[in-house]
N, CA, C and O atoms as a Tinker XYZ file with bonds, in Angstrom:
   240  protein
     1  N    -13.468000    5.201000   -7.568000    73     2
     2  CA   -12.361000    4.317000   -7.270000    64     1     3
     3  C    -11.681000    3.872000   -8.550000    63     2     4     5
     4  O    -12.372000    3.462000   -9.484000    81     3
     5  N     -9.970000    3.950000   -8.664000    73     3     6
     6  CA   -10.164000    3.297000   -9.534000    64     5     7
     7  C     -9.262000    1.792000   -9.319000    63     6     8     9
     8  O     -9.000000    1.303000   -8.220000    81     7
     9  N     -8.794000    1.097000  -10.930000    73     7    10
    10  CA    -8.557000   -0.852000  -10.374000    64     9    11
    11  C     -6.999000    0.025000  -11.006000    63    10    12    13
    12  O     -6.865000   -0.633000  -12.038000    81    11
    13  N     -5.993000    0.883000  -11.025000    73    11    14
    14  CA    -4.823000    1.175000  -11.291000    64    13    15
    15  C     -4.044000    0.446000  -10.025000    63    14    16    17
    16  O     -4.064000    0.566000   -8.800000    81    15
    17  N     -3.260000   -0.481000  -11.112000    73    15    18
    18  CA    -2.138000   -1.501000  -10.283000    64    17    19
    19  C     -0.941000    0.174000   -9.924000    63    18    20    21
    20  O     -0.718000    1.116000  -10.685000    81    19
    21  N     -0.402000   -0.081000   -8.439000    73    19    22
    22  CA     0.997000   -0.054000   -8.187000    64    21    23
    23  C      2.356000   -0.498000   -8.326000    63    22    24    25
    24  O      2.456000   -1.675000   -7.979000    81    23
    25  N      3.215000   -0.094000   -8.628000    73    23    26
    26  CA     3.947000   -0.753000   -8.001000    64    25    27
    27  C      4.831000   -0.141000   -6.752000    63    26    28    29
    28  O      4.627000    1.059000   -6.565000    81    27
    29  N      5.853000   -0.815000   -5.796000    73    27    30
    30  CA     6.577000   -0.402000   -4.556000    64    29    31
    31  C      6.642000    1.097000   -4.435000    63    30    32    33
    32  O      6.238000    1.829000   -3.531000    81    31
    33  N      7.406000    1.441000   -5.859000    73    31    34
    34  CA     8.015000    2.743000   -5.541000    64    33    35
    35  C      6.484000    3.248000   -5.797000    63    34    36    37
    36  O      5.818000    2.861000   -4.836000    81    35
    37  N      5.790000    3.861000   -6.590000    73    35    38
    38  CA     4.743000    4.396000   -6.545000    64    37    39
    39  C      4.032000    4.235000   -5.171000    63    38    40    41
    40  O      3.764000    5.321000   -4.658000    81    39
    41  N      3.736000    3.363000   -4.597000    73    39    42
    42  CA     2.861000    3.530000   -3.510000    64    41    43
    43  C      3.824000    3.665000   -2.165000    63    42    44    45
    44  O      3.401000    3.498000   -1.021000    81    43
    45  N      4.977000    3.945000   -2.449000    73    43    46
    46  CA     6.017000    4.432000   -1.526000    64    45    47
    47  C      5.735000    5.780000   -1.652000    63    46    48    49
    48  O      5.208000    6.241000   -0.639000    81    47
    49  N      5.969000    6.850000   -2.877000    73    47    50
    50  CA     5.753000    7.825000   -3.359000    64    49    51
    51  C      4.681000    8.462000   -2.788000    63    50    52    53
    52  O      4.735000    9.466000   -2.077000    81    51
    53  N      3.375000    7.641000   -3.232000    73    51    54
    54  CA     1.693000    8.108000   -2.688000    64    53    55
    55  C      1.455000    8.371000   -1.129000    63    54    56    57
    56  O      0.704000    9.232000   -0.669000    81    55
    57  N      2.316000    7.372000   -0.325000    73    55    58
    58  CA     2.324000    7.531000    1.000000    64    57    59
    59  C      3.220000    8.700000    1.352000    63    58    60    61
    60  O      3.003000    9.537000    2.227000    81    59
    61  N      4.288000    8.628000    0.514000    73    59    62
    62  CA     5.328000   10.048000    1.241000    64    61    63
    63  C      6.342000    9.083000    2.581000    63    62    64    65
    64  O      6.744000    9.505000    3.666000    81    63
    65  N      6.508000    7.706000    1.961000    73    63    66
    66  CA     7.201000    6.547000    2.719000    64    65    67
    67  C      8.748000    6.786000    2.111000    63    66    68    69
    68  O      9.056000    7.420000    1.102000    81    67
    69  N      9.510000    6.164000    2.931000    73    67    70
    70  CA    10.665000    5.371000    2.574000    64    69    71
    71  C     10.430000    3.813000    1.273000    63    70    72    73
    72  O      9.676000    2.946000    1.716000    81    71
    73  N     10.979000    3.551000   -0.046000    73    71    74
    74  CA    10.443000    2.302000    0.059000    64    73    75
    75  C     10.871000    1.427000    0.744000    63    74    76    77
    76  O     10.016000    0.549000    0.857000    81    75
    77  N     11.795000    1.194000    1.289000    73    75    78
    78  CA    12.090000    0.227000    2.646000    64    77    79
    79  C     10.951000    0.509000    3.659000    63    78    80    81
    80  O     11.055000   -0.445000    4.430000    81    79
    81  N     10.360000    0.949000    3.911000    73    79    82
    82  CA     9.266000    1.061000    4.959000    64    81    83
    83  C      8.207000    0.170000    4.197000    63    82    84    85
    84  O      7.899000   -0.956000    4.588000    81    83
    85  N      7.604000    0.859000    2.917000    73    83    86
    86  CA     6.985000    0.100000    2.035000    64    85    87
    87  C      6.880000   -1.090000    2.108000    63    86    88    89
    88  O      5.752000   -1.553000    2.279000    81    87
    89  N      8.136000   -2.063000    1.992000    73    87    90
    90  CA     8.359000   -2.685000    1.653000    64    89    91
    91  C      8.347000   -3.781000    2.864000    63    90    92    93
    92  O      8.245000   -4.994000    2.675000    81    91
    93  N      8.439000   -3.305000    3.829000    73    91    94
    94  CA     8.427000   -4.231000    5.432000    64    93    95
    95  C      6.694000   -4.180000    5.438000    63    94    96    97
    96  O      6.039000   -5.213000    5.577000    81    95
    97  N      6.113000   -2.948000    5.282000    73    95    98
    98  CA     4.830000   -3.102000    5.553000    64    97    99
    99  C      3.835000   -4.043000    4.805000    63    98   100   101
   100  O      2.924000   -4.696000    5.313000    81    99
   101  N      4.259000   -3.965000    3.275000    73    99   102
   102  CA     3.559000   -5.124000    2.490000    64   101   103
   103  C      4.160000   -6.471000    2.950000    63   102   104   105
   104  O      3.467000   -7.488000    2.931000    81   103
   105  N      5.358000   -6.483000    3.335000    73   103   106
   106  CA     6.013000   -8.126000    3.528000    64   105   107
   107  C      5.807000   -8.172000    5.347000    63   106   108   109
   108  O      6.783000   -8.572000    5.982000    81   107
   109  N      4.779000   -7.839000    5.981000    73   107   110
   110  CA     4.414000   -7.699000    6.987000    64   109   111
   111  C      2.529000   -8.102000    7.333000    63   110   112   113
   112  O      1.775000   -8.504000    8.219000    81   111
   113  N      2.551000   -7.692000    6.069000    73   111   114
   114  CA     0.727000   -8.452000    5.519000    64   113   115
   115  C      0.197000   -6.785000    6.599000    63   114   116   117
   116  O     -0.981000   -6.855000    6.948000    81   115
   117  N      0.720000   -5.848000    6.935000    73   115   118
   118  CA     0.184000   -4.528000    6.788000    64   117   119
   119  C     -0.558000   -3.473000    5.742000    63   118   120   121
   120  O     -1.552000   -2.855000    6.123000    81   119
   121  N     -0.138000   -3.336000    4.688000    73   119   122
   122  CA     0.282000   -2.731000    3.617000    64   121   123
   123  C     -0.779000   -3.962000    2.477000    63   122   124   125
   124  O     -0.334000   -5.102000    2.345000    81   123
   125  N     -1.895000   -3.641000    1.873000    73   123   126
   126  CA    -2.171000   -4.694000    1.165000    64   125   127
   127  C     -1.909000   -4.264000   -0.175000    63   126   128   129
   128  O     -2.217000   -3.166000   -0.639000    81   127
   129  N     -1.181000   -5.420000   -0.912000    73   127   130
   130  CA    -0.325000   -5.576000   -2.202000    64   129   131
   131  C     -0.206000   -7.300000   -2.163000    63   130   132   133
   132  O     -0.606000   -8.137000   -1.354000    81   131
   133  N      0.521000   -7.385000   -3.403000    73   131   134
   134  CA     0.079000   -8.873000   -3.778000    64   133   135
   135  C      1.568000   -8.670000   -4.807000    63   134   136   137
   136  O      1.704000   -7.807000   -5.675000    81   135
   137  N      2.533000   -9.673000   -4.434000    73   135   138
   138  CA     3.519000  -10.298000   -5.644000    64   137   139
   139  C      2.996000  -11.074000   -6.759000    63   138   140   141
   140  O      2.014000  -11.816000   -6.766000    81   139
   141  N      4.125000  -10.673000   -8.078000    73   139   142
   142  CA     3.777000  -10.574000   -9.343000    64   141   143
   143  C      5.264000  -10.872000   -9.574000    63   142   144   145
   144  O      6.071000   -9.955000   -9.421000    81   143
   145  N      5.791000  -12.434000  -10.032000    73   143   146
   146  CA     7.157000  -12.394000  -10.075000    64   145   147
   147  C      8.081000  -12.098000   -9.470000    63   146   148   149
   148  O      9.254000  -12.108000   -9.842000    81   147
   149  N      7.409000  -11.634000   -7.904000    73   147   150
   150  CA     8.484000  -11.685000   -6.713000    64   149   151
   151  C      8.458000  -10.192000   -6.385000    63   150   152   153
   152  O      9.040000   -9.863000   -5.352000    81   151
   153  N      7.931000   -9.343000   -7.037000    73   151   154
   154  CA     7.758000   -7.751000   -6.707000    64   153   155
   155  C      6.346000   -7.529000   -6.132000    63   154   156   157
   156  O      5.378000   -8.279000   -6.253000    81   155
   157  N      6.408000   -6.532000   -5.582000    73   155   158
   158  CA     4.774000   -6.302000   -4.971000    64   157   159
   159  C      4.382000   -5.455000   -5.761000    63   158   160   161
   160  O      5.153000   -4.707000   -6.363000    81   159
   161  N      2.725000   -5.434000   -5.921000    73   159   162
   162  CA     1.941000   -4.570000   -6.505000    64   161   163
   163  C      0.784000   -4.549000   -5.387000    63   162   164   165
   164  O      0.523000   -5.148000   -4.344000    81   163
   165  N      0.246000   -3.543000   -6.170000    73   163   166
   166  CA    -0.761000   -2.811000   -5.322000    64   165   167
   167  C     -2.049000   -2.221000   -5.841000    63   166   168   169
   168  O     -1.854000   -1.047000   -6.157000    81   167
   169  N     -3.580000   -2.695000   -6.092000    73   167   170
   170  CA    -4.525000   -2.086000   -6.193000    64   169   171
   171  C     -4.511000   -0.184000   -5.296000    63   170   172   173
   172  O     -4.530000    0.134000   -4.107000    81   171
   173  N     -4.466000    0.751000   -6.727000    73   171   174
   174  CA    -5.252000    2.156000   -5.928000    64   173   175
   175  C     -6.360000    1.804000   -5.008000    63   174   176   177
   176  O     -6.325000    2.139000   -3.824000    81   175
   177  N     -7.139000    1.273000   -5.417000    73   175   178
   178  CA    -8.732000    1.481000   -4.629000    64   177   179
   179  C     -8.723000    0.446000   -3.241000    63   178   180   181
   180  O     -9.779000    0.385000   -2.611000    81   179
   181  N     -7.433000   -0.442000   -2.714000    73   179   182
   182  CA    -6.982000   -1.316000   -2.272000    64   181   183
   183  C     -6.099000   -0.497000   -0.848000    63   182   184   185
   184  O     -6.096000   -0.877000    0.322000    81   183
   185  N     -5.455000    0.621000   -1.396000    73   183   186
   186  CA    -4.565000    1.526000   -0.778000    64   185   187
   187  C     -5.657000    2.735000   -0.169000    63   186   188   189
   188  O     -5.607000    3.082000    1.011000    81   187
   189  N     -6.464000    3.209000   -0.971000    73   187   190
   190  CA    -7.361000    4.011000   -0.654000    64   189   191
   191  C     -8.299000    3.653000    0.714000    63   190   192   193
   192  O     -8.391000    4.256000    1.783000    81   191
   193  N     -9.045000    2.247000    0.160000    73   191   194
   194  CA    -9.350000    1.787000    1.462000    64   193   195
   195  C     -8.724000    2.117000    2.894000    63   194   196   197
   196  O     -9.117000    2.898000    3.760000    81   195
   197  N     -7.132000    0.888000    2.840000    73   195   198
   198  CA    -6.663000    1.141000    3.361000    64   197   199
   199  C     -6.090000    2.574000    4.741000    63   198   200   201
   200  O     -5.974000    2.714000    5.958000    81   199
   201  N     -5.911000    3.282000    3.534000    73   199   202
   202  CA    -5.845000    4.993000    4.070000    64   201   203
   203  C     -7.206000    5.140000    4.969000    63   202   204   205
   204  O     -7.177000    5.173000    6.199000    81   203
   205  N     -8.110000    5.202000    4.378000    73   203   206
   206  CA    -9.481000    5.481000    5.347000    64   205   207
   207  C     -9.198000    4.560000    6.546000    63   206   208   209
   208  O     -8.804000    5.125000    7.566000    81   207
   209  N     -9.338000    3.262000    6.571000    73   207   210
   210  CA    -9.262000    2.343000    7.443000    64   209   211
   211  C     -8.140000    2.871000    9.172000    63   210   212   213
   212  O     -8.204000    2.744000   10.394000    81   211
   213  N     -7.198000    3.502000    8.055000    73   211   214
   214  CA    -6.199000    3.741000    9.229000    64   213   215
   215  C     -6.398000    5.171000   10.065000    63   214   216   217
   216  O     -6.270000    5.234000   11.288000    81   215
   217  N     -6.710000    6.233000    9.275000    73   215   218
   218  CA    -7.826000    7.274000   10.020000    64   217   219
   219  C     -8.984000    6.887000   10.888000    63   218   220   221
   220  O     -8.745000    7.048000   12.085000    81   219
   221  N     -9.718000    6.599000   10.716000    73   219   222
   222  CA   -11.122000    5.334000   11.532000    64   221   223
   223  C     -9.529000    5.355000   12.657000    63   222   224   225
   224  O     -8.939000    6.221000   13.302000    81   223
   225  N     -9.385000    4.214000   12.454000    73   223   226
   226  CA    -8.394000    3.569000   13.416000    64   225   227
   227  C     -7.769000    4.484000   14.415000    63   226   228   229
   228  O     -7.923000    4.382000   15.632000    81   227
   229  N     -7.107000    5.312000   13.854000    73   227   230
   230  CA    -6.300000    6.724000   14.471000    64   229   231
   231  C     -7.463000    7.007000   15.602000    63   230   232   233
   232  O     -7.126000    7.013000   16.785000    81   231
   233  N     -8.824000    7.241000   15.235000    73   231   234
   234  CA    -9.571000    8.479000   15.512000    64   233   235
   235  C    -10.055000    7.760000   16.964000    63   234   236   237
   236  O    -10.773000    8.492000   17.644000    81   235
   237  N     -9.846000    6.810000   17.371000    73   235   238
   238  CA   -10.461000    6.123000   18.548000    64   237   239
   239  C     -9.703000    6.194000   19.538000    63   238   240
   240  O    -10.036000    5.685000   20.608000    81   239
């Protein structure tokens, strides 16, 4: 795992998102990221989770 901060566009990028999608999903408390001067960031190993979490989820 690693602790590499995001930011929007990057983890817009990683998903293969819109960042407007991105960006509803973190300001939706979906998407976990955390503002830093009013921009969102994002733990890798935070997103990674995430990803697994939503497969699990899918698979039921």
């Amino acid at each position: 795992m690693s602790n590499d901060i995001l930011t929007l566009k990057e983890v817009a990028e990683y998903l293969k998102l819109a960042e407007k999608t991105a960006y509803r999903l973190a300001a939706e408390g979906k998407l976990p990221g955390f503002k830093v001067g009013g921009s969102w960031r994002f733990k890798e190993s935070d997103i990674e989770k995430w990803i697994s979490a939503q497969i699990t989820n899918n698979k039921k």
